[in-house]
N, C-alpha and C positions, 0 to 999 in steps of 0.2 A: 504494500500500500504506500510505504512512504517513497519510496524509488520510485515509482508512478507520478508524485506531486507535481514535479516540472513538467512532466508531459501534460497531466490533467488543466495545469497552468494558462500552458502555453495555445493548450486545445481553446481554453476559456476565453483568453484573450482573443484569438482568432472568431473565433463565436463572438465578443463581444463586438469587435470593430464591425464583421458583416451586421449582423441585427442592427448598429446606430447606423450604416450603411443606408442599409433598406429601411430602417424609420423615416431617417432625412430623405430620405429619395421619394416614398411615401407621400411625406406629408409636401415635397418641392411641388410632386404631381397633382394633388388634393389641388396646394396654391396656384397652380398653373390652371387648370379647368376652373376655379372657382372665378379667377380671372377672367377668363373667356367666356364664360357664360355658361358650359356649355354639360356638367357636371353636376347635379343638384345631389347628392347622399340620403336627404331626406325626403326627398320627393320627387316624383317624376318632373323629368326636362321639357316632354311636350303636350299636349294638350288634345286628346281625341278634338275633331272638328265639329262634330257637335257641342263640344262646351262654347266655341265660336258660335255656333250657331244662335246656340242661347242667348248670347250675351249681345251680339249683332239685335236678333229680335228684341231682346229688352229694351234695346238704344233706340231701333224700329219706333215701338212705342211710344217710346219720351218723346220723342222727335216731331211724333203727330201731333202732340198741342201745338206746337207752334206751323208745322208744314200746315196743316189741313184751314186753319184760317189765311192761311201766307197764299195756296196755290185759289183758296175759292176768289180773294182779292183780284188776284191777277188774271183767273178767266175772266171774272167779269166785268175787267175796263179792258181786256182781251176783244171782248166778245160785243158788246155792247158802244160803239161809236161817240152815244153823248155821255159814257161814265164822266164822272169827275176823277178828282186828285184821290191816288188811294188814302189818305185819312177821312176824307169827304164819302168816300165809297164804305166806309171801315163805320163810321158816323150812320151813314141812313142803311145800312144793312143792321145796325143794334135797334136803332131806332124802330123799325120795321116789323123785326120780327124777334127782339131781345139780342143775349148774347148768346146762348146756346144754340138756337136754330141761325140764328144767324150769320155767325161765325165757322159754323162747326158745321155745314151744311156738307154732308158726304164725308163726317167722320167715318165710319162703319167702309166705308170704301176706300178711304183712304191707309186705314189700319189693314185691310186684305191686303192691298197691293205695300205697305214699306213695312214689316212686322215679318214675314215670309221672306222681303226682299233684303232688306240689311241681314236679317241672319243666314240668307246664301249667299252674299257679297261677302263678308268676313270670313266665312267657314269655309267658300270656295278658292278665296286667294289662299290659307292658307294650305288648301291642299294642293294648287298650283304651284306654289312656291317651294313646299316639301319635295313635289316631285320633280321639278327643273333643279334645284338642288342635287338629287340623289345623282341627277345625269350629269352634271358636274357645272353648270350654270356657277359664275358670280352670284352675286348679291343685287348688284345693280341691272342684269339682265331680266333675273327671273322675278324681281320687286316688280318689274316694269311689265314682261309680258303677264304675270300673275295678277297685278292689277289689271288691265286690259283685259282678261278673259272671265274675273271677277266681276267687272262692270258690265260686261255684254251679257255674260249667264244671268245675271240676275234683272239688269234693264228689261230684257227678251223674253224669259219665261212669265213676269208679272206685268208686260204692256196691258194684258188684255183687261187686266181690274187697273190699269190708269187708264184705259178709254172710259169703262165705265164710270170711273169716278170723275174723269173730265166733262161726261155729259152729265152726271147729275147735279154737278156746281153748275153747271150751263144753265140748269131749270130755273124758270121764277120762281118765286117763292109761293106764289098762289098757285101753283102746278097739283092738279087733285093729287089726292096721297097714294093713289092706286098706279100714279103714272109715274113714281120717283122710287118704288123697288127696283131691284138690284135686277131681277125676273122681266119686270116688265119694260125697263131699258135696255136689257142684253134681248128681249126678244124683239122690241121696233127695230130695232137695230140692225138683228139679223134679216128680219122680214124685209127688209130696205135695201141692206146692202151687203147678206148674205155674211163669210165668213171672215171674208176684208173687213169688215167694221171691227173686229175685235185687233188687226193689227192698222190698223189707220195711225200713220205719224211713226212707225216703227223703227222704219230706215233712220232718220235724223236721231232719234233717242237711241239706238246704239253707235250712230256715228260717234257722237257725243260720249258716251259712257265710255265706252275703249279708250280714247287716248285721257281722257280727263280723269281715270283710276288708277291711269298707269300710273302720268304725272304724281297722284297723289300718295301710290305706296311707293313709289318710288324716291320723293321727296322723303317721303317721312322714313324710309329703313335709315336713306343717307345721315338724315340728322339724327338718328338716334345711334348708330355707329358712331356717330362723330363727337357724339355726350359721351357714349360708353369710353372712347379712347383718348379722349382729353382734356373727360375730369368732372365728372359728373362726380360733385361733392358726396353725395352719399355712396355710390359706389367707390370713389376712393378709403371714406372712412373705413367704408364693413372691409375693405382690403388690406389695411393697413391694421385694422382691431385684428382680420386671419392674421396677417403674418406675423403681429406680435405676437398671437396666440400659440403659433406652430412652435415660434423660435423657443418661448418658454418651455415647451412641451417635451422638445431635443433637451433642452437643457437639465430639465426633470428629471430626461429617460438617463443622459448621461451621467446624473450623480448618483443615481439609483443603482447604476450598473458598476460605478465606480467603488460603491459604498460594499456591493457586494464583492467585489475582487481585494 
């Protein structure tokens, strides 16, 4: 046993250098991916697209208090030759008929077509962007074509509840209540002019959507790459709070291992 010591020693020592080895090494890698983003230990990295979806719809939502009075204004000095100034228009449509009906004329339509539609706009760029990634796209490529195919899927599939909802902000407001359903607009409609009424205005609303979501996820991956990399204060801090945390942690292991030899 005692003639063995130096060897069992020397074996120790060597054991001890690999193991602070692969601590440090360890915990450089932890710091390196927590850096980049790209590593979470506690939680998954990515996000099924239905949680996009969700959250798209919810925003859908919010977003219709204010769209749904914003888009009825603007058909009807659109539509109508002697409108006034929209607060003058905003004024005698409360006036008229309150603010609930008056304002909010073709809620219910307007919640079908952007509730469905933001949450396929968000959940579908990101699975555009996922899979132009996997094929080895930049950031700036597939931000850019992933928004553009984000904007046309979701403009294209929900056109047909914005026609509907563009002709029932169209109606006056005395229009009997049997001729302002959702049923009995989608059927004058087709009876008139068949299955083109439901894409009428289609072409120009995807012209539009494409390049104008490229621009927008494409702007926005840029700038927040460019927070992430040069210094977005609170990602610096939780950076610097890891890597004091790590270095402490070497140091721990190293006295520890010290104390035992």
């Amino acid at each position: 046993m005692c003639s063995s010591h130096p060897e069992n020693s020397a074996a120790y020592k060597a054991y001890k250098t690999q193991l602070l080895y692969y601590t440090q090494s360890s915990l450089q890698l932890q710091e390196v991916r927590f850096r980049n983003k790209t590593v979470d230990r506690n939680q998954k990295l990515l996000l099924s697209p239905m949680y996009h979806f969700y959250a798209g719809a919810v925003a859908g939502l919010m977003q219709c208090v204010f769209a749904c009075p914003n888009e009825l204004v603007k058909i009807k000095q659109q539509t109508c030759p002697t409108s006034p100034g929209s607060w003058a228009t905003i004024k005698q449509l409360v006036r008229e008929s309150g603010v609930r009906r008056g304002l909010f004329q073709g809620w219910w339509l307007t919640c079908a077509r952007d509730v469905p539609a933001f949450g396929l706009y968000f959940s579908s760029y990101e699975i555009f962007k996922s899979q132009l990634n996997a094929r080895g796209w930049d950031l700036s490529a597939s931000s850019f074509c992933a928004g553009a195919g984000a904007g046309i899927s979701s403009f294209a599939l929900l056109h047909p509840f914005d026609v509907l909802k563009s002709n029932r902000q169209m109606q006056p407001f005395d229009t009997p209540a049997a001729q302002t359903t959702t049923w009995a607009i989608a059927t004058k409609g087709y009876q008139e002019q068949g299955a083109r009424f439901f894409l009428r205005g289609i072409t120009p609303s995807v012209l539009r959507a494409g390049p104008v979501s490229a621009v927008i996820f494409l702007v926005y991956e840029q700038v927040m790459r460019f927070m992430r990399e040069e210094g977005d204060p609170g990602i610096n801090i939780s950076i610097k709070d890891k890597k004091k945390q790590q270095q402490n942690t070497i140091m721990n292991e190293t006295a520890i291992l010290a104390n035992s030899s």
